[in-house]
SETOR-243168 format. One line per 5 residues: number of its first residue (from 1); for each residue x, y negated, z negated of N, C-alpha, C, O. Coordinates in nm, 2 decimals, decimal comma, padded with zeros to 4 digits, always signed. Atoms other than C-alpha are relative to their C-alpha. Layout:
<rs>
NUM> X:Y:Z:X:Y:Z:X:Y:Z:X:Y:Z  ...
</rs>
This chain:
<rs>
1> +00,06:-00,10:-00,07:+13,62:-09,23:-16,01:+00,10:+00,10:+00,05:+00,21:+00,08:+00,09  -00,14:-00,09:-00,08:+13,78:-08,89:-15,90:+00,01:+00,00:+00,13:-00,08:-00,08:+00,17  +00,02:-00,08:-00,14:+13,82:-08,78:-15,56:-00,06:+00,06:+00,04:-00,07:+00,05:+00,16  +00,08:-00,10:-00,01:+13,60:-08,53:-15,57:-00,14:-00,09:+00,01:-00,23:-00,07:+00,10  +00,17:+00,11:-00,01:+13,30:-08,84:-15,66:+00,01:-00,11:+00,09:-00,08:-00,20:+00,09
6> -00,06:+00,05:-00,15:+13,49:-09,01:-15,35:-00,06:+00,02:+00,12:-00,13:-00,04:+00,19  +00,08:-00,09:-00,08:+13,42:-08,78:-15,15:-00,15:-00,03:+00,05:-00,20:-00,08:+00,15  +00,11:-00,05:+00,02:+13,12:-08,71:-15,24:-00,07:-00,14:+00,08:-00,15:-00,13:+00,17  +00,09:+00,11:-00,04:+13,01:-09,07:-15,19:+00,03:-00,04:+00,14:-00,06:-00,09:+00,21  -00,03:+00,01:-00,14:+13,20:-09,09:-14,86:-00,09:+00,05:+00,10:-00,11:+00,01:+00,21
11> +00,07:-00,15:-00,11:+12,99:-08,76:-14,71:-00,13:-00,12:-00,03:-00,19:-00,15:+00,08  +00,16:+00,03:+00,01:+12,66:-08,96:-14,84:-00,03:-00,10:+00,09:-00,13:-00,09:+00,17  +00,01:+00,09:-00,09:+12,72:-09,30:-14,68:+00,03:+00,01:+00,12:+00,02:-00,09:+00,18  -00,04:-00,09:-00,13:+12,83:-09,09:-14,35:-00,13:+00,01:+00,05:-00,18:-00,06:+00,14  +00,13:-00,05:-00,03:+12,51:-08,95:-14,34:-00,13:-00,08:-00,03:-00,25:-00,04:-00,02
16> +00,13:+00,10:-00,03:+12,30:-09,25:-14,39:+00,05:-00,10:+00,13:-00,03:-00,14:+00,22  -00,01:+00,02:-00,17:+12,49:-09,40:-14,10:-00,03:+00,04:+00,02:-00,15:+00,01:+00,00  +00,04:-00,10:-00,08:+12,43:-09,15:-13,91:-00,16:+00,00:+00,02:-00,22:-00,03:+00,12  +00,14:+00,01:-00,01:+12,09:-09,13:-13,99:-00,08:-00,10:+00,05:-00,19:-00,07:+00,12  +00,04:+00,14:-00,05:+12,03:-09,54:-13,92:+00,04:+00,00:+00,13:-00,04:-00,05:+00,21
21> -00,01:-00,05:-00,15:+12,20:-09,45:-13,59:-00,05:+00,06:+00,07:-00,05:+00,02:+00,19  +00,07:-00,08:-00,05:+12,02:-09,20:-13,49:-00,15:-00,05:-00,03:-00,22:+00,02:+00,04  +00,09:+00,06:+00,00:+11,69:-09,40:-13,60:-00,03:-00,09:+00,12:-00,14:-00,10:+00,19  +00,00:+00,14:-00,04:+11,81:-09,70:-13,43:+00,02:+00,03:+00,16:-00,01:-00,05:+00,25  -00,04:-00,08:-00,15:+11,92:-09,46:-13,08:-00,18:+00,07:+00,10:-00,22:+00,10:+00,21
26> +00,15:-00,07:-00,08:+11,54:-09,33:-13,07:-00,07:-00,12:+00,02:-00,14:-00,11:+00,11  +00,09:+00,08:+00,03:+11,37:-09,64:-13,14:+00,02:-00,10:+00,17:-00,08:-00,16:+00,23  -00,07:+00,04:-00,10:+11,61:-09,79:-12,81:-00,11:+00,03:+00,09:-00,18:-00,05:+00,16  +00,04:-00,09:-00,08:+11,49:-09,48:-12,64:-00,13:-00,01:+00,02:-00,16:+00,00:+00,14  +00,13:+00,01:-00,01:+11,13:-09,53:-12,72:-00,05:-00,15:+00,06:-00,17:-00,16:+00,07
31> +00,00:+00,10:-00,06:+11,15:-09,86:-12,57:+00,01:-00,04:+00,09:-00,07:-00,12:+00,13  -00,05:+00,00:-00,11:+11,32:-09,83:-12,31:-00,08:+00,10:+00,13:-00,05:+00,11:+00,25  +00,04:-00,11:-00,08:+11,10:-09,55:-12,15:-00,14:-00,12:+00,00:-00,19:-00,16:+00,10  +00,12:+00,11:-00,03:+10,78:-09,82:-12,25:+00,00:-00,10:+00,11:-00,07:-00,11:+00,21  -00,01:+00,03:-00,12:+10,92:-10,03:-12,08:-00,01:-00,01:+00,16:-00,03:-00,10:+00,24
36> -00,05:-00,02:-00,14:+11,00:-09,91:-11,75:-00,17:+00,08:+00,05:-00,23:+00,04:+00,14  +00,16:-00,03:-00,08:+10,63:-09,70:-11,70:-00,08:-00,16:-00,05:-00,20:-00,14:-00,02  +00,06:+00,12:-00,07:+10,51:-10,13:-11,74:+00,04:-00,01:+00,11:-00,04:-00,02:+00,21  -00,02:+00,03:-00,12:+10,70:-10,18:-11,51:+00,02:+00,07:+00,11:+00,10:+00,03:+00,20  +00,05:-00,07:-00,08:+10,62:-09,91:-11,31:-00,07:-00,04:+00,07:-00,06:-00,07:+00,19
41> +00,11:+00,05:+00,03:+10,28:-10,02:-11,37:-00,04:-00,13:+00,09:-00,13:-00,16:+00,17  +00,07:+00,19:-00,09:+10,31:-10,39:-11,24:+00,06:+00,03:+00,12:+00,00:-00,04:+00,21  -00,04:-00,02:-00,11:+10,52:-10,25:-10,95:-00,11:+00,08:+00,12:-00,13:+00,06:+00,24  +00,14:-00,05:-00,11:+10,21:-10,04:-10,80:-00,10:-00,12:-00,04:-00,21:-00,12:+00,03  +00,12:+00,04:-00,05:+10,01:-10,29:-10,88:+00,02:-00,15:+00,10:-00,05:-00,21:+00,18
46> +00,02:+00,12:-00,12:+10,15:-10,59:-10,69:+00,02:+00,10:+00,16:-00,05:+00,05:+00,26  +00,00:-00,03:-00,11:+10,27:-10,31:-10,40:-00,17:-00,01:+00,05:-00,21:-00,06:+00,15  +00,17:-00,02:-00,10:+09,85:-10,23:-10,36:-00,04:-00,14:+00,03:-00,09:-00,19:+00,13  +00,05:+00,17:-00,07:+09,80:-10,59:-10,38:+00,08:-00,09:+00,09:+00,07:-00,21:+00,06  -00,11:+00,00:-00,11:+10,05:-10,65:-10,09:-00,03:+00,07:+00,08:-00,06:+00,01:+00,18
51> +00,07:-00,05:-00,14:+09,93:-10,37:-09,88:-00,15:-00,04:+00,03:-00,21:-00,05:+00,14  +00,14:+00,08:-00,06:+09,59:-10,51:-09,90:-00,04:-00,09:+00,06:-00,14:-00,10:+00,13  +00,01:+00,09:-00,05:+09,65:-10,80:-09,81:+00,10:-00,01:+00,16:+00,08:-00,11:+00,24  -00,06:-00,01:-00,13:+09,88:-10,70:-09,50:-00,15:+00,07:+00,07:-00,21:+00,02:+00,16  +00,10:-00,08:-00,10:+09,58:-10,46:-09,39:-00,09:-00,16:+00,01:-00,09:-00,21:+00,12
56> +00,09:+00,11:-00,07:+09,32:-10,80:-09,44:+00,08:-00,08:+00,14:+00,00:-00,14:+00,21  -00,06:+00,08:-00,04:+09,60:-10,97:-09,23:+00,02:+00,08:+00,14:+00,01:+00,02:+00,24  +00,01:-00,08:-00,12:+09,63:-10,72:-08,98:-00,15:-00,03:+00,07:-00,17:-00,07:+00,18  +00,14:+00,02:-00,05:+09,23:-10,73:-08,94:-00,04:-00,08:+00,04:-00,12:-00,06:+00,14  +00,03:+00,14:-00,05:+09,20:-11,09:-08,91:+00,07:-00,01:+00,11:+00,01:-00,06:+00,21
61> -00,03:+00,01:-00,16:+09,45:-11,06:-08,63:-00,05:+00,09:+00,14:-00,05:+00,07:+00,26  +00,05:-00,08:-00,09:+09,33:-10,78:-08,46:-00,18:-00,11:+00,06:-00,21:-00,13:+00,17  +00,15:+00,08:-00,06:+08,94:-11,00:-08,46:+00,06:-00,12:+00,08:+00,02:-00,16:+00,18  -00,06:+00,16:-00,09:+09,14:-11,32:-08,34:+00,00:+00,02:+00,13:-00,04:-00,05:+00,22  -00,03:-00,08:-00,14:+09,25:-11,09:-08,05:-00,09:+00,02:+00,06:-00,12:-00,05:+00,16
66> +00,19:-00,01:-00,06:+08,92:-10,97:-07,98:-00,06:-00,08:+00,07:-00,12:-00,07:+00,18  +00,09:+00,12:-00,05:+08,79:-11,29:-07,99:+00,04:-00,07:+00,12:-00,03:-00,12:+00,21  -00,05:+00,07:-00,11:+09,04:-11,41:-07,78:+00,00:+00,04:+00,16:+00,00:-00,03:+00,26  -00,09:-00,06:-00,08:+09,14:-11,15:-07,56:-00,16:+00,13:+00,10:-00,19:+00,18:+00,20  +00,13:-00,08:-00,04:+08,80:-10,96:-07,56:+00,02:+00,15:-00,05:+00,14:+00,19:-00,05
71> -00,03:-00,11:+00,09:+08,76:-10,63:-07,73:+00,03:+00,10:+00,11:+00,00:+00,22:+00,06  -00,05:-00,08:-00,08:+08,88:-10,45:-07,42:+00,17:-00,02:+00,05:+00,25:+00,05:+00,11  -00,11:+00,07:+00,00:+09,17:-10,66:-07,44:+00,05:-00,06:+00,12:+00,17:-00,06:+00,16  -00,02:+00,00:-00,20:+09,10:-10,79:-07,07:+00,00:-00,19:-00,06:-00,03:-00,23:-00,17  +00,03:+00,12:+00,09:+09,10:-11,15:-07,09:-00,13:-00,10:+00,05:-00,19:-00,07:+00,15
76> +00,16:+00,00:-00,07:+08,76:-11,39:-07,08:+00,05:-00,12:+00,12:+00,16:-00,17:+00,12  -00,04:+00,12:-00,08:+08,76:-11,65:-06,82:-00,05:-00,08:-00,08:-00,05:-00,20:-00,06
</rs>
């Protein structure tokens, strides 16, 4: 082979690297962004299911109170 068909073949397998890198760089990329809005995803959904269950938890104590304390918050004899 000359130099010239060296070359030549050098520049070609350059640029199919290149190419499988830059395939392999988006494919990362496109992954990497799926990922993270799941887990965006599962992160609002346990926070709402956490603050709901603080507000039922709040509610239940506020009625305990009530019950206990009387809804004026005086206490019963």
């Amino acid at each position: 082979m000359t130099g010239k068909a060296l070359a030549t073949l050098f520049a070609m397998l350059l640029l199919f690297a290149a190419g499988i890198l830059a395939g392999v760089a988006l494919m990362l990329t496109a992954f990497g962004n799926e990922a993270s809005s799941q887990l965006d995803d599962q992160v609002r959904t346990v926070q709402r299911d956490f603050d709901r269950q603080v507000r039922g938890l709040r509610g239940d104590l506020r009625d305990e109170l009530d019950r206990r304390l009387g809804p004026a918050g005086s206490a019963t004899p």
